[in-house]
C-alpha positions as semicolon CSV with decimal commas, in nm:
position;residue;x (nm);y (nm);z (nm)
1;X;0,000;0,000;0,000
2;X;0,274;0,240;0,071
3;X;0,477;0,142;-0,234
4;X;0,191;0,184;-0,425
5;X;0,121;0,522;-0,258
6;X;0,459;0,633;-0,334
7;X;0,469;0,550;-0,660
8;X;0,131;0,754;-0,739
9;X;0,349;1,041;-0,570
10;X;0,657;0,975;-0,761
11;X;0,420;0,977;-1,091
12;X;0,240;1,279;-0,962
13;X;0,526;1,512;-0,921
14;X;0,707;1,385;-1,229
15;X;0,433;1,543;-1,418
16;X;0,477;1,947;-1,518
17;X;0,229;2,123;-1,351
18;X;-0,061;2,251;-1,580
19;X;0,012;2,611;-1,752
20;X;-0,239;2,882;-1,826
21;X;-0,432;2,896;-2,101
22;X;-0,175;3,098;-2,316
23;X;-0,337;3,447;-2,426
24;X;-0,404;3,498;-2,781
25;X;-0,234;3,808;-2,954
26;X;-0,273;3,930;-3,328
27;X;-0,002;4,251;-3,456
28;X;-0,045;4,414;-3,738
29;X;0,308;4,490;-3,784
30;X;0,612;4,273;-3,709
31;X;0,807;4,517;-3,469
32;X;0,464;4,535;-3,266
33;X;0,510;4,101;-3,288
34;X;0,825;4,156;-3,167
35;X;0,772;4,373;-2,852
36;X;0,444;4,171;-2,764
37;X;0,689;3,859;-2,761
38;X;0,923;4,041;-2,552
39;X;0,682;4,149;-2,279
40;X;0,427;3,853;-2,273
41;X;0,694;3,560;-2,243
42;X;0,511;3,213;-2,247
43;X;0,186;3,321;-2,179
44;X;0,122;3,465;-2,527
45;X;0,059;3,342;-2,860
46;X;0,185;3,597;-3,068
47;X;0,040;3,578;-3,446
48;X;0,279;3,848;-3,699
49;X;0,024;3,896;-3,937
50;X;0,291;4,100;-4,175
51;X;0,569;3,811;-4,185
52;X;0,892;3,896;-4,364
53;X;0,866;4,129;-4,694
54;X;0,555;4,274;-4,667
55;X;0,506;4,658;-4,735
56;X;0,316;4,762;-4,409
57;X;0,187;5,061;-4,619
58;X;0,015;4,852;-4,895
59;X;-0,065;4,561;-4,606
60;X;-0,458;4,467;-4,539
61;X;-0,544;4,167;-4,380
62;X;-0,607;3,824;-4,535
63;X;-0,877;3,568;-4,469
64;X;-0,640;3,339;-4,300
65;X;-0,490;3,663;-4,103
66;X;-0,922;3,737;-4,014
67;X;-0,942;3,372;-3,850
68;X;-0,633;3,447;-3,632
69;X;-0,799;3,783;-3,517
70;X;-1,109;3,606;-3,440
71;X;-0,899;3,336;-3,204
72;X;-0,717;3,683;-3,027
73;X;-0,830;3,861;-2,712
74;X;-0,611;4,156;-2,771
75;X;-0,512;4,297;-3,174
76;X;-0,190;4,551;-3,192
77;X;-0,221;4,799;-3,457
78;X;0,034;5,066;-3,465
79;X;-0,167;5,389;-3,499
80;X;-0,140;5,719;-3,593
81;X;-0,334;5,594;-3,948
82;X;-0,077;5,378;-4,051
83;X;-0,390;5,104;-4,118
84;X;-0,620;5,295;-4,300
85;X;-0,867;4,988;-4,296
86;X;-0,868;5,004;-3,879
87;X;-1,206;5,154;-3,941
88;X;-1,361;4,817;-4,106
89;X;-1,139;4,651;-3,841
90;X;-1,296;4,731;-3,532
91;X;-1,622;4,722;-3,657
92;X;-1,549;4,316;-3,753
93;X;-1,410;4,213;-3,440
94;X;-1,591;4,325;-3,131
95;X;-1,482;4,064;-2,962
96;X;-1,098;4,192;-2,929
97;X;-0,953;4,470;-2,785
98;X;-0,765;4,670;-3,084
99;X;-0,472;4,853;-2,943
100;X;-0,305;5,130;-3,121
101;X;0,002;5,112;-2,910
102;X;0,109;5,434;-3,101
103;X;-0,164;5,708;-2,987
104;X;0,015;5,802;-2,658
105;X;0,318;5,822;-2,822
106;X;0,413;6,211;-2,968
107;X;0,366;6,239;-3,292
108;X;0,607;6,443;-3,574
109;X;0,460;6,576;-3,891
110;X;0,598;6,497;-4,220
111;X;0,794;6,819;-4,340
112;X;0,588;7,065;-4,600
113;X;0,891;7,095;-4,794
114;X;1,016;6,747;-4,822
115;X;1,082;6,637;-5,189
116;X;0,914;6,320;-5,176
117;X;0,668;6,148;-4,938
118;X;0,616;5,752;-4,910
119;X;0,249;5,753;-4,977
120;X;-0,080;5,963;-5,028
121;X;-0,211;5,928;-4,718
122;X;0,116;6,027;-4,541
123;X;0,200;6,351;-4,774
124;X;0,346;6,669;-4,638
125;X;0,136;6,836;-4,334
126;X;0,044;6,460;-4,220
127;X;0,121;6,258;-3,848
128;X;0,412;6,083;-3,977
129;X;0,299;5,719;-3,821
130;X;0,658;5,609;-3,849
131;X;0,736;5,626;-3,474
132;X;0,883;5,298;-3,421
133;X;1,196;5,387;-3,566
134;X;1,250;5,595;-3,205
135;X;1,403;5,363;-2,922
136;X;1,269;5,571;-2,654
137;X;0,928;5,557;-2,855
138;X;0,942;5,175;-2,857
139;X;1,016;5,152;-2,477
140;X;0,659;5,378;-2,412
141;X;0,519;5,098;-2,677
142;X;0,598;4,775;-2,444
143;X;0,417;4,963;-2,138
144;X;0,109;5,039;-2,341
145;X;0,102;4,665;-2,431
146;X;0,212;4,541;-2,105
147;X;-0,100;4,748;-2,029
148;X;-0,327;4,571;-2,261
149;X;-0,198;4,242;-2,243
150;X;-0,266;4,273;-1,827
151;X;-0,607;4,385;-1,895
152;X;-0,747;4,098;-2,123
153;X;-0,464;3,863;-1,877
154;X;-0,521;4,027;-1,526
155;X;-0,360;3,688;-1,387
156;X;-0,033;3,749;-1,564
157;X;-0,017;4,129;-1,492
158;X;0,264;4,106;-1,278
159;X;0,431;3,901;-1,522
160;X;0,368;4,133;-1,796
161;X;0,495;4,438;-1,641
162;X;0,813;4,298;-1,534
163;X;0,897;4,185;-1,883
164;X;0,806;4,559;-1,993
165;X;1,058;4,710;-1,719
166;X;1,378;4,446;-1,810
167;X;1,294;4,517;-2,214
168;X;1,276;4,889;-2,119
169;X;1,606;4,808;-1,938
170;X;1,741;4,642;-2,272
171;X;1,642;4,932;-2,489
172;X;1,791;5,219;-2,237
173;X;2,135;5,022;-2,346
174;X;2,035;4,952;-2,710
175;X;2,012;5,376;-2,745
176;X;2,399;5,422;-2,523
177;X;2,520;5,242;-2,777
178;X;2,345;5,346;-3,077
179;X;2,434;5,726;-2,962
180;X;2,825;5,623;-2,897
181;X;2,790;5,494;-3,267
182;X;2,630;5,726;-3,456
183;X;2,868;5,988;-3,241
184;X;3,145;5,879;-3,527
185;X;2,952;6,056;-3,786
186;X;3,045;6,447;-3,820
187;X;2,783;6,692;-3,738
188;X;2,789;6,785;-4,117
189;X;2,745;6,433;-4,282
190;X;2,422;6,385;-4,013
191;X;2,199;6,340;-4,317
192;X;2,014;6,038;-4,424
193;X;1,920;6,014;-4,779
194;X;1,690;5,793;-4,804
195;X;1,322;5,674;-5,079
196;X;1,078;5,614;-4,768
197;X;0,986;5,903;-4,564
198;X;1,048;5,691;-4,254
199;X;1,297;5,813;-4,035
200;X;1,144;6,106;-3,855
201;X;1,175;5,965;-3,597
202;X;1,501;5,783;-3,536
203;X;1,678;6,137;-3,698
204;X;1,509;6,337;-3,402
205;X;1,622;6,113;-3,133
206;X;1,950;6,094;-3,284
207;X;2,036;6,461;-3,435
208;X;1,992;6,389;-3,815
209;X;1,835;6,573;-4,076
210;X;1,606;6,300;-4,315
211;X;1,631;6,467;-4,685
212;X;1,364;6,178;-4,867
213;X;1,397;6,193;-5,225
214;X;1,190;5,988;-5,556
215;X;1,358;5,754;-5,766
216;X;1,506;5,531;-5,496
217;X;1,236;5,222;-5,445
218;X;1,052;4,978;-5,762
219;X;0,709;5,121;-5,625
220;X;0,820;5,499;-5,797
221;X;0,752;5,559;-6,130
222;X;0,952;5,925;-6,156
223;X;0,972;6,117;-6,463
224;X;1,325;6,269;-6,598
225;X;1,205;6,539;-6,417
226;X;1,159;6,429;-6,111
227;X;1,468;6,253;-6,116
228;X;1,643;6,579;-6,226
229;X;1,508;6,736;-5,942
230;X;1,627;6,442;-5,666
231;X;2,009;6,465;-5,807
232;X;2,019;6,816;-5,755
233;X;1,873;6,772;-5,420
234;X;2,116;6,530;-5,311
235;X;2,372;6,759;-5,470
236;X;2,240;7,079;-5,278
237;X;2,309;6,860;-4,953
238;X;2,627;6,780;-4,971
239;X;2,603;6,406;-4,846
240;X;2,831;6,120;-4,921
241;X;2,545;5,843;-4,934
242;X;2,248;5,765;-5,032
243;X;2,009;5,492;-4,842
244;X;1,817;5,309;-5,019
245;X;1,581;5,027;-4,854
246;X;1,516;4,646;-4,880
247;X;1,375;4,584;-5,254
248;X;1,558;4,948;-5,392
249;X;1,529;5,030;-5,731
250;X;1,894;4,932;-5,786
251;X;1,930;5,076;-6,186
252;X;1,788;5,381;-6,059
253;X;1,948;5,412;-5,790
254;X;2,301;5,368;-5,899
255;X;2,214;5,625;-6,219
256;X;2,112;5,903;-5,915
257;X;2,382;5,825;-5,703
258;X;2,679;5,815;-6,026
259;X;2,522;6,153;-6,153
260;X;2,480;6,274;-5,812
261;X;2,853;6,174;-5,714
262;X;2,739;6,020;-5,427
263;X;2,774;5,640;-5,265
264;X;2,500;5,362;-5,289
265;X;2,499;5,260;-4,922
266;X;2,356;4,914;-4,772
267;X;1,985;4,908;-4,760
268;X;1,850;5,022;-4,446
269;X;1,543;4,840;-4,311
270;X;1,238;5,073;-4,233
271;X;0,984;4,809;-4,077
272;X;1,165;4,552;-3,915
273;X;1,068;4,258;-4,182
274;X;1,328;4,235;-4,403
275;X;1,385;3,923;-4,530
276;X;1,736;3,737;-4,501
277;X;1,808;3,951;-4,176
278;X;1,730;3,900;-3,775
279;X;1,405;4,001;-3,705
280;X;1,301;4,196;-3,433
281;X;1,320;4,623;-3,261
282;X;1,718;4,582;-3,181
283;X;1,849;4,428;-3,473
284;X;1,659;4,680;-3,711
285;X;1,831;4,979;-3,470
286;X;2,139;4,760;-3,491
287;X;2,142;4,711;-3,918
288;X;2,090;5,099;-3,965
289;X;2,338;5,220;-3,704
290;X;2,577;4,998;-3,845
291;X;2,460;5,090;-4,181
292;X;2,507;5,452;-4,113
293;X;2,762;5,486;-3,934
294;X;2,973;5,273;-4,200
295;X;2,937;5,511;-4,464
296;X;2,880;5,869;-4,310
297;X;3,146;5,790;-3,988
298;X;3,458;5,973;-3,969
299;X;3,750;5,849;-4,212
């Protein structure tokens, strides 16, 4: 009887006690997948709805990406009407609470005198919803969804926020060492080049000037005058670079830049998705610093 007792102990303890019902999360962008990883450990199902490649301006969601959203207590979007179908969004899925982790977050307008803007929605005079590319924006991002994910999770609140305060810890490093970096380039060269009017953002944190100019991605179809007009710009600025994206107009692009007498750098990556690199908030910061610092650092 007591050998037979034990052994029901033995057999009891040897098996892993039962976990909670892991909470259900769909993002609408793959740096929001990213942070909600980061802060809800292994009590969230994440679902990236974006995946690798995919424009986040041109993104809407997909049946299959619709059946995940049904399945998900809490839906990230980033805001500041980066997902111009939100509207249709929250109207489909009562059931969720749809986050825009970006609203708290202060918002830059795209410049009224910039030469190009990334899409109609976004043109000069507009909230410029690129606001991930700012670390110190990103750590404000993980409390919101700490926030949210405690709310539809009130068990694993204590969880959640710790995971926000040792990410925020992560990123208070990840911007020491992306200013001791970046603190290579001269105060002159502190201009970014670049198709995608994306980098608000990371250029105010970090004390750069973003000059965004056509001819630089396959979605631009400029006309010799256009083009005209984005060599002379990059002329007028004196830069050494510029930097293109992840699927660049490469022709193009290395036309501009030999007329221009300028330097094709390495892509940058605006949204966090490129394919064939390391996902994720830190290695985008980590790419373009590097990226940057390569070409425009002192020599």
């Amino acid at each position: 009887m007591i050998r037979s007792s034990i052994a029901l102990l033995s057999l009891f303890l040897a098996v892993p006690p039962l976990r909670a019902a892991e909470l259900q999360v769909s993002a609408l962008h793959p740096l929001l997948a990213d942070v909600a990883r980061q802060v809800g450990g292994n009590r969230v199902i994440v679902h990236d709805l974006m995946g690798a490649g995919t424009n986040a301006h041109r993104y809407e969601p997909r049946p299959a990406d619709l059946k995940k959203m049904q399945d998900s207590k809490v839906i990230l979007a980033a805001g500041k009407n980066m997902e111009s179908y939100l509207g249709r969004l929250k109207d489909t899925m009562k059931h969720a609470n749809i986050v825009e982790v970006g609203r708290t977050i202060p918002s830059l307008t795209v410049g009224k005198d910039v030469v190009y803007t990334c899409c109609p929605q976004h043109g000069a005079g507009a909230i410029d919803p690129h606001w991930w590319h700012g670390v110190e924006n990103m750590r404000r991002a993980s409390r919101v969804i700490a926030d949210s994910l405690s709310t539809a999770d009130p068990e694993g609140k204590a969880v959640y926020q710790a995971n926000a305060t040792a990410y925020g810890q992560k990123l208070e490093q990840l911007k020491r060492w992306a200013k001791t970096e970046l603190a290579k380039v001269p105060r002159e060269q502190r201009k970014l080049v670049t198709a995608h009017n994306a980098f608000a953002y990371f250029a105010k944190e970090f004390g750069f000037e973003v000059i965004a100019v056509a001819g630089l991605t396959n979605e631009q179809n400029n006309t010799p005058q256009e083009l005209a007009k984005t060599i002379e710009s990059i002329k007028k600025a004196g830069v050494r670079a510029v930097f293109p994206e992840e699927g660049y107009n490469e022709k193009t692009v290395r036309s501009i830049a030999k007329t221009a007498g300028v330097t094709v750098a390495e892509p940058l990556i605006s949204d966090g998705n490129a394919p064939g690199h390391d996902t994720g908030f830190e290695a985008m910061i980590r790419h373009n610093v590097r990226v940057i610092t390569t070409v425009l650092g002192s020599k």
